[in-house]
C-alpha positions in Angstrom: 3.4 65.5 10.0 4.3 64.2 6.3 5.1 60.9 6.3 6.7 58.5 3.6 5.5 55.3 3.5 7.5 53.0 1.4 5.3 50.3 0.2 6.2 46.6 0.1 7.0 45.3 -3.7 4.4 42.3 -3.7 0.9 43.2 -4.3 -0.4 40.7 -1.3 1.7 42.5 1.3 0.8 46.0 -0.3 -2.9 45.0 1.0 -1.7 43.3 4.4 -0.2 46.9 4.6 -3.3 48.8 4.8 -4.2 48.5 8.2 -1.3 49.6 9.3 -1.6 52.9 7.0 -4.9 53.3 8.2 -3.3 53.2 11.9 -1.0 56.1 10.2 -4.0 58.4 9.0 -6.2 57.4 12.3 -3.1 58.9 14.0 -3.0 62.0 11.9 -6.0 62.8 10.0 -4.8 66.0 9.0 -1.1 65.0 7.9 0.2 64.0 4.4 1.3 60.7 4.0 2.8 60.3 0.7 3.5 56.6 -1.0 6.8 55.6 -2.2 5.8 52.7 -4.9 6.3 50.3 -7.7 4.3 51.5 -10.4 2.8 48.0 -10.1 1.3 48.8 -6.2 -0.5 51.6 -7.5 -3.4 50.2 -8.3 -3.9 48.8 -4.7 -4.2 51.8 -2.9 -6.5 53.6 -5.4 -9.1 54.9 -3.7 -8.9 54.3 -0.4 -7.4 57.7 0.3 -4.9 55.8 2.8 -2.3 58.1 0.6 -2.4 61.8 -0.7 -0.2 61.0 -3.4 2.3 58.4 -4.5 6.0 58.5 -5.6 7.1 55.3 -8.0 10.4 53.9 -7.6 11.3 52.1 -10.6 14.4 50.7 -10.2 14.3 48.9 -13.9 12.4 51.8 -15.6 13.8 54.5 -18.1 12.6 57.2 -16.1 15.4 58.9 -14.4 12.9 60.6 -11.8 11.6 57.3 -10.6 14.9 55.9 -10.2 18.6 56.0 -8.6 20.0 59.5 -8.0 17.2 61.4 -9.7 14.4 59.6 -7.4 17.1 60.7 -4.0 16.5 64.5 -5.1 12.8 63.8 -5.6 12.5 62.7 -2.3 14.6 64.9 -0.4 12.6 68.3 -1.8 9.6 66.8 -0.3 11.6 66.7 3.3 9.6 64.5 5.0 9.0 64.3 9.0 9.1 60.7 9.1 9.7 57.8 6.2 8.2 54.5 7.2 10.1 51.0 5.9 7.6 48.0 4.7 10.2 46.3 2.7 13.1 44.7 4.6 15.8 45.9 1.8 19.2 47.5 2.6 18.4 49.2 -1.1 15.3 50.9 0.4 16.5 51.7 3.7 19.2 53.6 1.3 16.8 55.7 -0.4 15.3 56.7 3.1 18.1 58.0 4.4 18.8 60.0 0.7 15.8 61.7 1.5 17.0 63.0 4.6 14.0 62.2 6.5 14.0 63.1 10.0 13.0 60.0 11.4 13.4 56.7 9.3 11.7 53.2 11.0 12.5 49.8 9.8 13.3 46.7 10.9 16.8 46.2 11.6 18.1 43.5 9.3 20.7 42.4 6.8 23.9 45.5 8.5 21.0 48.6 7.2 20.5 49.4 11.1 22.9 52.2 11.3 20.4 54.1 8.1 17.7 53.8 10.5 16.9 56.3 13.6 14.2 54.0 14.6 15.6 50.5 14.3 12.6 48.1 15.0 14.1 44.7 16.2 12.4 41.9 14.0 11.2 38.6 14.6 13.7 35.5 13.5 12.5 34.6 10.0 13.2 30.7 11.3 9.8 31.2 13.0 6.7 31.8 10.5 4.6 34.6 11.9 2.2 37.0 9.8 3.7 40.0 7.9 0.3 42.0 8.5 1.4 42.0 11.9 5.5 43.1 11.5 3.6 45.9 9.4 1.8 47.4 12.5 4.7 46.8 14.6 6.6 48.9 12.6 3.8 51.6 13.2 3.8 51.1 17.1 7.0 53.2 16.8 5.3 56.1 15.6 2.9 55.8 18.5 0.4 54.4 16.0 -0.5 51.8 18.5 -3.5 49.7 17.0 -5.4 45.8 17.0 -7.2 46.6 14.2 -6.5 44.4 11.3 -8.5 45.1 9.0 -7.3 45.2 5.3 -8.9 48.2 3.1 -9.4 48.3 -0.6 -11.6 50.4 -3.2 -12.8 50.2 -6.5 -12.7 52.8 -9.1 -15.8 53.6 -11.0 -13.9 52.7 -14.2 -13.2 49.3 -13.1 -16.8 49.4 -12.4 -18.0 49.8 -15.5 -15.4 47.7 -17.3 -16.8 44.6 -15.2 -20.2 45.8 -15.9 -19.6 46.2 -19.6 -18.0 42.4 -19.7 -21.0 40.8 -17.5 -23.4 42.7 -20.2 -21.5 41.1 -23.2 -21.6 37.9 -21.7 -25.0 38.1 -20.3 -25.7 34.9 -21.8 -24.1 33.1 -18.8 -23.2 35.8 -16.6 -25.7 38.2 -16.8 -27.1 38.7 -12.5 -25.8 35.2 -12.0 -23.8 34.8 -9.1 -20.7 33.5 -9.5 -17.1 32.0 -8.2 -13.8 33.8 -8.7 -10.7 31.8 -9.3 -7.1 33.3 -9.0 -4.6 30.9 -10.2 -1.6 33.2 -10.9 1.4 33.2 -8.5 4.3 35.8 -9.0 6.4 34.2 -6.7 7.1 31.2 -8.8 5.5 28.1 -10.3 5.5 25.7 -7.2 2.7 28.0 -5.7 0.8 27.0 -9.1 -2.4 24.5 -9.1 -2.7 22.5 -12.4 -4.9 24.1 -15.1 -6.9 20.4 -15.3 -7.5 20.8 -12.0 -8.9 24.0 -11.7 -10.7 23.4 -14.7 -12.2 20.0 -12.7 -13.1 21.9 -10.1 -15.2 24.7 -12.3 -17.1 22.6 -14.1 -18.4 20.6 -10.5 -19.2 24.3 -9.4 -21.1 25.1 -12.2 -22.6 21.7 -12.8 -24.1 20.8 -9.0 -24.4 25.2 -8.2 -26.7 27.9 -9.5 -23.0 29.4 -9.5 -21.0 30.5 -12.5 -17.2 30.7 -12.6 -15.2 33.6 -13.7 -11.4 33.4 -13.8 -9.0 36.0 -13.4 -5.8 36.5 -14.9 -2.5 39.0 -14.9 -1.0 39.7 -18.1 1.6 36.7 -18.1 -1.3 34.3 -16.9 -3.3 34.6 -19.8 -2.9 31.2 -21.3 -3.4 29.7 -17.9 -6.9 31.1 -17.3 -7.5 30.0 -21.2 -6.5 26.3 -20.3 -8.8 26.8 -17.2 -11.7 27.1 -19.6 -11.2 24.8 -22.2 -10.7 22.2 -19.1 -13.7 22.8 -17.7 -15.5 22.6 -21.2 -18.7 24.4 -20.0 -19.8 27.8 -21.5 -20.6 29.0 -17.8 -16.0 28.9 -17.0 -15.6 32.3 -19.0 -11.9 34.0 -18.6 -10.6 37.5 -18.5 -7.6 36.3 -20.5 -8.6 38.3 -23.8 -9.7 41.6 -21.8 -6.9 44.6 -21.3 -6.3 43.3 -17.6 -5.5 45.4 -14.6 -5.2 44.9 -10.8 -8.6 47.2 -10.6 -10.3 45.2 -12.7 -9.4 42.1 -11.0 -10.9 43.9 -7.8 -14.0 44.9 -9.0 -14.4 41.0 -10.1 -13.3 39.7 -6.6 -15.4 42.3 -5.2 -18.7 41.1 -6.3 -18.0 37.3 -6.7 -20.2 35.1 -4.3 -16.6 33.4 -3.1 -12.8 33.4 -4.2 -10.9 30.2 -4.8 -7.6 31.1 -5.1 -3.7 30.1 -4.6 -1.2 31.7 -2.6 -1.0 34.9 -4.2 -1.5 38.7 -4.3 -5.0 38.9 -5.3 -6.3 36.3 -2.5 -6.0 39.2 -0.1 -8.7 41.2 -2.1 -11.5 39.1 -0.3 -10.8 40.2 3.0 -11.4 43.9 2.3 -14.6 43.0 0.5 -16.1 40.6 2.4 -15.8 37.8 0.2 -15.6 33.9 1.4 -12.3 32.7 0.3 -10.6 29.0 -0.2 -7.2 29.6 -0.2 -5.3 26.4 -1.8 -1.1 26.8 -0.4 1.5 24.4 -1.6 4.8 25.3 -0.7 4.5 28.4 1.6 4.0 28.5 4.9 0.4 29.5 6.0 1.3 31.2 8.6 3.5 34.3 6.5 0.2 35.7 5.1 -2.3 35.0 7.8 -5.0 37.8 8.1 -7.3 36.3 11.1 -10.2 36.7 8.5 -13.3 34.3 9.3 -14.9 33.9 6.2 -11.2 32.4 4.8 -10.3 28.7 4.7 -7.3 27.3 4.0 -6.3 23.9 2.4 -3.2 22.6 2.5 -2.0 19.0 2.3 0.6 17.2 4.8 3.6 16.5 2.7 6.6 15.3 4.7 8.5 18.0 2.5 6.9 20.9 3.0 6.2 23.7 3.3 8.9 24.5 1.5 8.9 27.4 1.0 10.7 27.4 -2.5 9.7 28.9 -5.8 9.9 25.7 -7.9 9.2 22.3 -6.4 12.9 21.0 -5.6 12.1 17.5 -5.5 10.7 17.8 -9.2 7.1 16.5 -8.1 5.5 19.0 -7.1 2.8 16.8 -4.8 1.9 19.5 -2.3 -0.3 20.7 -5.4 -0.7 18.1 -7.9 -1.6 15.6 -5.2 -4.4 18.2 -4.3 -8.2 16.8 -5.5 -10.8 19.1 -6.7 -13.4 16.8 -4.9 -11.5 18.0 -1.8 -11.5 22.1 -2.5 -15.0 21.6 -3.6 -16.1 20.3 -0.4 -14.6 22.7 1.3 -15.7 25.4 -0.5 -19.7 24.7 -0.2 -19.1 24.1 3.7 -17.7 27.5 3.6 -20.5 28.8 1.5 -23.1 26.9 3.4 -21.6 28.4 7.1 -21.6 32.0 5.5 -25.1 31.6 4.4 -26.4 30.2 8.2 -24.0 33.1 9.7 
C-alpha cells in the first residue's frame, strides 16, 4: 500500500493529524505513506517516522516541482494506492485526482465530491466539533478504524543541542531551573492575540511567588512580541527566543522540557500534549470546541463575552474584550491549580 497523505496547512491541525497517521502506519506497518506538505509542516512530522518521505506543495514558491503542473507529474510518477484529504480545499482535492491515485478520500464539501472516490460526508461547520476527530474519520474509510487519540511529536538531536546550547549561555537564570513556556503567537490573526503587558504581568508573578523561570517562544514575525514580553515583565528570569535563528523544532524541544505551557490559541499549544506537558490554554475568539484534544493535563480559560466566540480574525467590535478583559491574576491561578493537581496526580 503507498499512501499520500495530504497534510493540513496549519501547524496545530498538522499535530491533531498524527493520530490519525499513526492509525495509517498501525494499519500497514510495512506500506509507504508519503507526506504531501507546506514546507512550513515539515518540521512537525520530523522524527516521528509517521512518514517515509515528504512531498512540499508550495503554491507561492519559485520552485516549479513543488507547485502547479510540475508538482501534478511529481505526484502522478509516484502512483499512489490511495491519497488521503486533511484539508477541506477544492485546490487540494484537484491535485489528488492529478495524481491519479487510485482511491482519493475527503470530505465532501464546497462541489469537489465528484474528485473524490471515497467522498466522506462531513459534519455541518454550524456545529463546533474537534478537527482531531474529522481526521480519524477520514481514516475509518480506509478501514483504519481507531479511539486512539493520541497526538505524536519528536525532537531532533539538533534542536536538542540548540536548546541546550541557549540554557548553557544563559545559565545564569536558566541553567537546571525549571521553567514556564509561553506561546503568544497566533497565525490566524490578531484577535487570538493576548496583550504583551499582560503576559509580561503574568511572568513576572510566576517568577516572583515560583522557583519557576519563564522562557518565551517566538516565530519569526513574533519576534518583537516576545521582546515586549520581557521588557514587561522587567525581571532577568523572562528571557526570549526572539534574537535566536528560530524554528518549529526548536520551539519543540523548549515546550518539550518546560514544567508547563501557557499559551493562546495557536499551533504550538498542541506540542504539550505529545510531550506530556501541563498546558493553560487562554482562547478569545475561537470556539474551544474546534481544537479539543481530550488531554487531562490541559485547561482552558476562556471568558463569557456576550459576543463571542467569534470566531473572527480581528475583533469586529474594535474592543477586543474576550482578551484584553482577561487578568493575569486569573491565568495565574489557574495555572498553579493545574501544576498543584499534576504534582498530587
Amino acid at each position: 500500500m503507498k499512501t499520500a497523505v495530504f497534510l493540513p496547512n496549519w501547524v496545530g491541525d498538522a499535530v491533531m493529524a498524527t493520530a490519525a497517521l499513526a492509525s495509517i502506519r498501525s494499519r500497514w506497518p510495512e506500506g509507504e505513506v508519503v507526506g504531501v506538505l507546506r514546507p512550513y509542516v515539515g518540521d512537525v512530522l520530523e522524527g516521528t517516522g509517521l512518514v517515509d518521505r515528504v512531498i512540499e506543495w508550495d503554491p507561492g514558491g519559485s520552485s516549479r516541482a513543488s507547485s502547479g503542473w510540475g508538482l501534478a507529474r511529481r505526484l502522478r510518477a509516484e502512483r499512489f494506492d490511495v491519497a488521503v484529504l486533511f484539508p477541506n480545499s477544492l485546490r487540494s482535492a484537484f491535485m489528488a485526482w492529478l495524481s491519479g491515485a487510485g482511491r482519493r478520500i475527503g470530505f465532501a464539501r464546497d462541489g469537489r465530491g465528484l474528485l473524490l472516490t471515497d467522498p466522506v460526508p462531513p459534519r455541518s461547520r454550524k456545529t463546533p466539533h474537534p478537527v482531531l476527530d474529522d481526521y480519524l474519520r477520514l481514516v475509518e474509510t480506509l478501514g483504519c478504524e481507531s479511539t486512539d487519540r493520541r497526538m505524536h511529536l519528536s525532537v531532533s538531536t539538533s534542536d536538542e543541542s540548540a536548546w541546550r546550547a541557549f540554557r548553557a549561555r544563559r545559565g545564569d537564570v536558566l541553567g537546571q531551573r525549571p521553567y514556564v513556556c509561553f506561546n503568544p503567537g497566533g497565525a490566524f490573526g490578531s484577535a487570538k492575540h493576548w496583550p504583551s503587558q499582560l503576559f509580561g504581568d503574568l511572568a513576572r508573578r510566576i517568577v516572583t511567588a515560583t522557583e519557576l523561570a519563564v522562557v518565551v517562544v517566538c516565530g519569526p514575525s513574533e519576534r518583537q512580541e516576545a521582546r515586549q514580553i520581557a521588557t514587561a515583565a522587567d525581571d532577568p528570569r523572562v528571557v526570549s527566543l526572539a534574537e535566536e535563528p528560530l524554528s518549529l523544532g526548536l520551539t519543540k524541544a523548549v515546550v518539550r522540557h518546560a514544567t508547563a505551557l501557557v499559551t493562546t490559541d495557536s499551533g504550538p499549544r498542541h506540542f504539550a500534549a505529545p510531550f506530556d506537558v501541563p498546558v493553560v490554554t487562554l482562547f478569545g475568539p475561537t470556539h474551544i470546541a474546534w481544537s479539543e484534544t481530550y488531554y487531562d493535563r490541559a485547561v482552558h480559560v476562556q471568558l463569557d463575552v456576550e459576543c463571542g466566540p467569534c470566531q473572527q480574525r480581528t475583533c469586529p467590535l474594535g474592543h477586543h474584550r474576550c482578551m484584553s478583559d482577561l487578568a493575569p491574576e486569573r491565568v495565574f491561578g489557574e495555572l498553579t491549580t493545574l501544576l498543584n493537581r499534576t504534582e498530587a496526580a
